[in-house]
N, C-alpha and C positions, 0 to 999 in steps of 0.2 A: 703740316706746319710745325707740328710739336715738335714730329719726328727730326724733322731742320736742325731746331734747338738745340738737339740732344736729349730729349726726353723720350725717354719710356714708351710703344704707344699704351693706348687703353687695355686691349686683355689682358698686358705683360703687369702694368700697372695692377688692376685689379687682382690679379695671380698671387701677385708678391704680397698686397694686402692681404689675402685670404692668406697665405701663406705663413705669415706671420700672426695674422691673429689666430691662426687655428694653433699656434708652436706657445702662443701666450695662453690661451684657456687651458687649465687644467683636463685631466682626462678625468670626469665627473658624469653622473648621469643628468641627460637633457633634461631642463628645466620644464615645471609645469606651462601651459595657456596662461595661467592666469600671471604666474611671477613672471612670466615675458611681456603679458602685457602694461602687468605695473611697472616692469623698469624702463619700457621704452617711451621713448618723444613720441607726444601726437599734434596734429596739426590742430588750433582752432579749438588749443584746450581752454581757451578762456570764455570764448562761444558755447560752446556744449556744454559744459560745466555752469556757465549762468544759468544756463534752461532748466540745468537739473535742480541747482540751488533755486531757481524759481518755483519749480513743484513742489521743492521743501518744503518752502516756506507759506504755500497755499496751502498743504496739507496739516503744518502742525494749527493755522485758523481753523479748520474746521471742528466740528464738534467730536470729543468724547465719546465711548462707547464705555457703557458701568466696567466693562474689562478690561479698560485700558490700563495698561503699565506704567507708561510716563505719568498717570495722573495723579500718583502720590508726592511725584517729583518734578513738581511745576516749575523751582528754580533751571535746575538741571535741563530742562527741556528749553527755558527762556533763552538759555546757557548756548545752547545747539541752535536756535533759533537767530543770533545774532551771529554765531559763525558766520550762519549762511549769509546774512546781510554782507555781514565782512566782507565773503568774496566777491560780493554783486559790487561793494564799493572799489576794491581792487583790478576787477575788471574793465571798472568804468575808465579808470585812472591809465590802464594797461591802455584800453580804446583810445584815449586821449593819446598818450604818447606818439602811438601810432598815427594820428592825423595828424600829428606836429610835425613829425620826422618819418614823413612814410615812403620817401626815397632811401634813405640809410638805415630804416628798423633793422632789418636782420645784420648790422654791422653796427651799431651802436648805441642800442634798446638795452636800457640796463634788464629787462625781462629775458633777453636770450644768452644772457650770461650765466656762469655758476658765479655764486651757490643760489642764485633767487630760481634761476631755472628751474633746478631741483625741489625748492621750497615750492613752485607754483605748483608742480606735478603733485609733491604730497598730500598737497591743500587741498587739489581737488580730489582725489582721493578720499580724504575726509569730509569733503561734502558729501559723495556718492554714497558714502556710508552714513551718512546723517539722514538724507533724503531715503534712505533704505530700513532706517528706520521706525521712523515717520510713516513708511507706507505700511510695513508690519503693523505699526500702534492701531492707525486711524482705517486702514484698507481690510486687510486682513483678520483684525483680532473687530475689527465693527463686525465685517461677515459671519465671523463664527457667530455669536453674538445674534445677529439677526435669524443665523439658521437655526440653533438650538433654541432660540423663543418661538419660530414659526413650524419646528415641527412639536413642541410641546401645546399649541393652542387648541383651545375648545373646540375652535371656528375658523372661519378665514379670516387672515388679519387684514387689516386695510395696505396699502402699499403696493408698490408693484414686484417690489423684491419679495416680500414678505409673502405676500400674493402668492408667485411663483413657486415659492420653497414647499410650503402647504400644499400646496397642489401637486405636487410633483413628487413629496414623499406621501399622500394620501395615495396617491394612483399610481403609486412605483410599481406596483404588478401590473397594468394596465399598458404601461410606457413602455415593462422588461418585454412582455408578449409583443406588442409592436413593434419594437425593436429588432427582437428576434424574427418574427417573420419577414421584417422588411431586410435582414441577412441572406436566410434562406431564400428568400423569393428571386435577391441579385445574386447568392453564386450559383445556387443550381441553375438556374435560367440559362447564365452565362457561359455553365460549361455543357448544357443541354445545347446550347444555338450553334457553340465554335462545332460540334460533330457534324451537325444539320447544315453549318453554312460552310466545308469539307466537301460535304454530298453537293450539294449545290456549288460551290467555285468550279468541281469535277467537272459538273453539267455543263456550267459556264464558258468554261473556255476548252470547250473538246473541238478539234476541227476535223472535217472527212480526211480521211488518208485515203492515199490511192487502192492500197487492196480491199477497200470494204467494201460491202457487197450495199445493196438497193437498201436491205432492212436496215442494216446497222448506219447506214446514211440517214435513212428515215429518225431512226431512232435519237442518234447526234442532234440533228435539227432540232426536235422536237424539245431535249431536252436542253438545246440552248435557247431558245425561247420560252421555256416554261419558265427557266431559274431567271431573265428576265423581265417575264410577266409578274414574276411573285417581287422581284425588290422593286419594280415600279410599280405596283398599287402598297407594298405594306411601305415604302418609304413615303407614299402619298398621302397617305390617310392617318389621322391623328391618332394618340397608340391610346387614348380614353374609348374612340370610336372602337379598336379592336377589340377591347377587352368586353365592351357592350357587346358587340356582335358575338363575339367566341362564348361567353358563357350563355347568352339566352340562346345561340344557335342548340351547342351541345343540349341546353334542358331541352330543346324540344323535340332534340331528335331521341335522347331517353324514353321523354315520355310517349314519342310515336310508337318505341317499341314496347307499351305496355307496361313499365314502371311507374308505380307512384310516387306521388312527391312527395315524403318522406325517402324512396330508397334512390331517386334521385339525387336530391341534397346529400346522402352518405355517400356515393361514389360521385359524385361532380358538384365536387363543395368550390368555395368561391376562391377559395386555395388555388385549389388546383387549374382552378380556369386561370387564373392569378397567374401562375406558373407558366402555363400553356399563352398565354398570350407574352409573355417576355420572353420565352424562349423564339418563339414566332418572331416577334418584332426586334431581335436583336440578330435572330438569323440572316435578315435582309443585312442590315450595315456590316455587320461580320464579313458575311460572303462579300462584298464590296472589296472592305479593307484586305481579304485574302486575295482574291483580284488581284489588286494595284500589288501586290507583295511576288503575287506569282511572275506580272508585266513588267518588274523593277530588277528581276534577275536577266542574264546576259542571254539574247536569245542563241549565242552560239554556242551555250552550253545544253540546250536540247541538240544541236545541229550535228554536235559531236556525239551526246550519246547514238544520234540514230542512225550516224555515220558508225559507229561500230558494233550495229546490228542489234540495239534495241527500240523495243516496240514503241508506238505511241504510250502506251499504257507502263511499260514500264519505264521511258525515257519521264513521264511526268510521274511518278510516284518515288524514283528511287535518286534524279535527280533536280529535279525544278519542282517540287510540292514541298520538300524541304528544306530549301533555302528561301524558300517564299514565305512560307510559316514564318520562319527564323524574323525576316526580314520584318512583319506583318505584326508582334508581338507586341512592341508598345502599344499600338492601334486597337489590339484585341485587347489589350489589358484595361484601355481606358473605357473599355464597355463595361466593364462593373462598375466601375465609380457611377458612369451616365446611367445604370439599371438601378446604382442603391438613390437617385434621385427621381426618375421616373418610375418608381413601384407605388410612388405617391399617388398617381392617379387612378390605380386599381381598387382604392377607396369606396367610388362608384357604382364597384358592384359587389360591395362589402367584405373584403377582402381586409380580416385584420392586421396590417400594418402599422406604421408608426403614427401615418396620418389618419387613419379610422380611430386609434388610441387617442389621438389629439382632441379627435373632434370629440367623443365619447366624452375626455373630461373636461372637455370646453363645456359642452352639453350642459353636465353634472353642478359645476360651480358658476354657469353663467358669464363665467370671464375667459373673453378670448385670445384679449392681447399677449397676456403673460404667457396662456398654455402654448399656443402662435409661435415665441419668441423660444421657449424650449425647444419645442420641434426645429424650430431653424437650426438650433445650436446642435442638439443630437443628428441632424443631417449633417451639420458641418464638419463635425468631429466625426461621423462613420468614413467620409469621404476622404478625410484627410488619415483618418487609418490605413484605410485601403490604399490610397496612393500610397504611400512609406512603405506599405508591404510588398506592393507591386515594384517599387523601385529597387529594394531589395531581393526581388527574385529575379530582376531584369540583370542586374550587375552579375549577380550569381551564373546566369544563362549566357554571359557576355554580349548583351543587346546593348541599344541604346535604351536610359532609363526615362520613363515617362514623367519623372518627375510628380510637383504636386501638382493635381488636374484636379481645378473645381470646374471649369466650363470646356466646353466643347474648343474655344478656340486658343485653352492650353494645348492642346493635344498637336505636339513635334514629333514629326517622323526623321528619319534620319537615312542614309542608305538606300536614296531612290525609293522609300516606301510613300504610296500613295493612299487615300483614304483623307486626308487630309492635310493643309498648306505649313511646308517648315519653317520656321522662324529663326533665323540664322542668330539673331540676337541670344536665343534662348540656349543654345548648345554648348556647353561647357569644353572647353579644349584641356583635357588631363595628357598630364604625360604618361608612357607607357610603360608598361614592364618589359624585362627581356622578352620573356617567354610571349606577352604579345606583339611584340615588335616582332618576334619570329615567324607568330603567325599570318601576323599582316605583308609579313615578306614572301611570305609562301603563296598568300592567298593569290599578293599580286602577282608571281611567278606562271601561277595555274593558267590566270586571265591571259598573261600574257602568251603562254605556250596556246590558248584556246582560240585568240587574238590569229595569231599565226598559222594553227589549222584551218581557220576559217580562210584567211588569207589564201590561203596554198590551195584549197577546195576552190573557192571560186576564181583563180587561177588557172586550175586545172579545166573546170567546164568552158572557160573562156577559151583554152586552146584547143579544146576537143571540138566546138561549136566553129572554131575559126579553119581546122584542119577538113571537117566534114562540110564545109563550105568547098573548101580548095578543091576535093575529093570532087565535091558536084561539078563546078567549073572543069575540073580536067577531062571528065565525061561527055561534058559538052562544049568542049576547045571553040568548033566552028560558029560563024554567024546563021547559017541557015538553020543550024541542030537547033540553037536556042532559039528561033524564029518559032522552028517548027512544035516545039517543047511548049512555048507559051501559048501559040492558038491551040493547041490540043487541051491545053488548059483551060483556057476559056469556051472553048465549044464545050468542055467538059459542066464548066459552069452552069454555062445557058441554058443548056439540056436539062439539067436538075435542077432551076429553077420554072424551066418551061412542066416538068412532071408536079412539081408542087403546085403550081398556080390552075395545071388542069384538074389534079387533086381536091385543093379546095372550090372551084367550080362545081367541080361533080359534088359536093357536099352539104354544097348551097343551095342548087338544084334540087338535091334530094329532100331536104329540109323543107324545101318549099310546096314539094310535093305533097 
């Protein structure tokens, strides 16, 4: 309809504005985050901006701390406190106008005009900064304040903060050890189990090939049901119950062989059973998530390797163990995070972690809620370390990033990886680089060429199957041939079921004998 008018369409239009305002800005270096976001329009600044100014002005009510700054300068502060009123009054007035005239606001609201526009945007600006310092005064400069008296005390002070601070710099070696072990206990575990649950996906998903002989059939079987007999009891059983069983099994088998308990305990400390049981019970989910990672690659890309005469063994090592991995890495990353949160329960059989440190100085000062409320925090903060790191080496590796994972049902796969359900909401769409738009070109290029082989493969058996049909038919053109062709088949039949059934007769007989 524009176009009718004579106007412009859209791209041509946007073109020419981009066009010119890029001929109007100066050639300058890009502006910070922050002077971008001061100069531009926001939506619903009079809204946001009230809340902040409401914080303000609850904070500068509360009480002093002997440290505080503002408290030589009560005018000054009363000064910033009435700002803030200010803008709540202006707001309200803003609100008004808007119910009055809230068909025509954004066309005749003296507020979306200049210069008031401008002047609104400054203002709240100046609130943000008032309410910012107000949290310094009263949040921040109270804290220090609170920590520098609770770690100079006698005693335990009363309070719950206070509480906390004491305790926590009293048993700062206590909390660093458990901390550190509960590190140690979720990487090594994590990179002991991805080796272990390698050997096991192997076992997993091996299938008989035609040229293997009885043994090495035997052998297949046996180790695809063992790898899952081991992830359906260790994913069945609660990983407190492992760690009981794993280390008193181990003492006793020690001590059967004649060690005492003393040289027990030095070689199968609670450590180490600690260790052994995370490694163990991270091997089952791993080997899963490698699974789904192996199932989620294109099965005509084995078809092809072994269409051009590689082995079972090396069709899955050199190309589908690889891209399965690749594909499997968020999934295996998010086992450390879930190991630096279940190493918790290895407490049980004393196993010094962060949560045996806890309890040690719950123990010690009697109070649990505070030392409780640490511990939650230093979990929460190892987890969310780990997560940033992980997503940092995920980017690096060019995966999909795990993102932050505190629970089990963050954890997005992306790329057919299975292990766990995608959440489409969760996946960030970036645009790409050359070099990987290249690659994604290629990749799909390969698909497709592999697409095509497989096509033309099973093509080709369909005419081979269709032609050795015709082959049969011409051999037996007449009606009588094939007459005679199918009772000789069937006598053939009959006969070899008549020797089985006298077979088992005879067998019966003898048994009975």
């Amino acid at each position: 309809m524009n176009n009718q008018q004579g106007e412009e369409p859209l791209p041509a239009r946007t073109a020419a504005v981009t066009t010119k305002a890029s001929a109007a800005i100066p050639d300058e270096a890009p502006a910070s985050p922050i002077v971008r976001f001061l100069a531009a329009d926001h939506r619903y600044v009079f809204l946001s901006t009230s809340v902040v100014a409401g914080i303000g002005m609850w904070l500068s009510s509360q009480v002093r701390s002997p440290w505080s700054f503002l408290a030589p300068f009560y005018s000054f502060e009363c000064i910033l406190y009435y700002v803030l009123l200010a803008f709540l009054g202006l707001a309200s007035f803003a609100l008004l106008n808007k119910l009055v005239s809230w068909r025509d606001y954004a066309r005749t609201s003296i507020f979306v005009k200049e210069p008031l526009k401008s002047f609104v945007r400054l203002y709240a600006m100046l609130v943000l900064g008032i309410t910012l310092i107000f949290c310094i005064d009263r949040i921040v400069v109270s804290f220090a304040f609170i920590v520098a008296g609770s770690v100079r005390a006698d005693a335990n002070p009363q309070g719950f903060l206070p509480g906390a601070i004491y305790m926590v710099y009293q048993g700062r070696g206590v909390f660093l050890r458990g901390i550190l072990a509960t590190i140690e206990l979720a990487l090594f575990g994590t990179i002991i189990a991805f080796f272990l649950a390698v050997l096991l996906v192997f076992l997993r998903t091996q299938q008989i090939d035609r040229p293997d002989n009885d043994f090495v059939r035997f052998l297949k079987t046996v180790g695809v049901w063992f790898a899952k007999f081991y992830s359906a009891v260790v994913r069945g059983t609660p990983m407190m119950v492992q760690s009981l069983l794993i280390y008193f099994a181990g003492f006793s088998i020690l001590r059967s062989g004649g060690m005492t308990a003393a040289e027990v305990g030095a070689l199968w400390s609670t450590f180490v059973a600690g260790l052994v049981t995370i490694s163990l019970n991270s091997t089952a989910y791993m080997m899963e998530v490698l699974r789904g990672g192996i199932e989620a690659v294109d099965k005509g890309q084995n078809e092809a390797a072994r269409s051009l005469g590689l082995s079972q063994w090396q069709s899955m090592t050199r190309v589908v163990f690889p891209q399965g991995i690749k594909n499997a890495i968020p999934a295996l990353s998010n086992e450390l995070v879930v190991n630096i949160k279940d190493s918790s329960v290895l407490s049980v059989i004393g196993v010094f972690d962060l949560m045996f440190a806890t309890t040690t100085v719950a123990g010690i000062y009697y109070r649990q809620l505070e030392v409780y409320a640490v511990a939650t925090l230093c979990y929460l903060v190892l987890t969310m370390i780990a997560s940033r790191i992980l997503s940092a080496l995920a980017r690096r590796m060019e995966v999909p990033s795990p993102g932050l994972v505190l629970s089990t049902s963050d954890m997005i796969h992306t790329q057919g990886v299975a292990g766990a359900q995608a959440d489409p909401r969760k996946v960030e769409v970036q645009a790409l680089t050359p070099e990987e738009l290249a690659r994604k070109r290629a990749r799909a290029e390969m698909k497709a060429h592999m697409r095509a082989a497989k096509k033309a493969e099973a093509q080709r058996k369909k005419d081979a199957q269709q032609a050795q049909k015709d082959a049969w038919m011409h051999e037996h053109t007449t009606t009588q041939e094939k007459k005679k062709f199918l009772k000789t088949a069937q006598e053939k039949i009959a006969h070899t079921f008549k020797v089985v059934d006298k077979r088992n007769k005879d067998a019966f007989w003898e048994e009975e004998k």
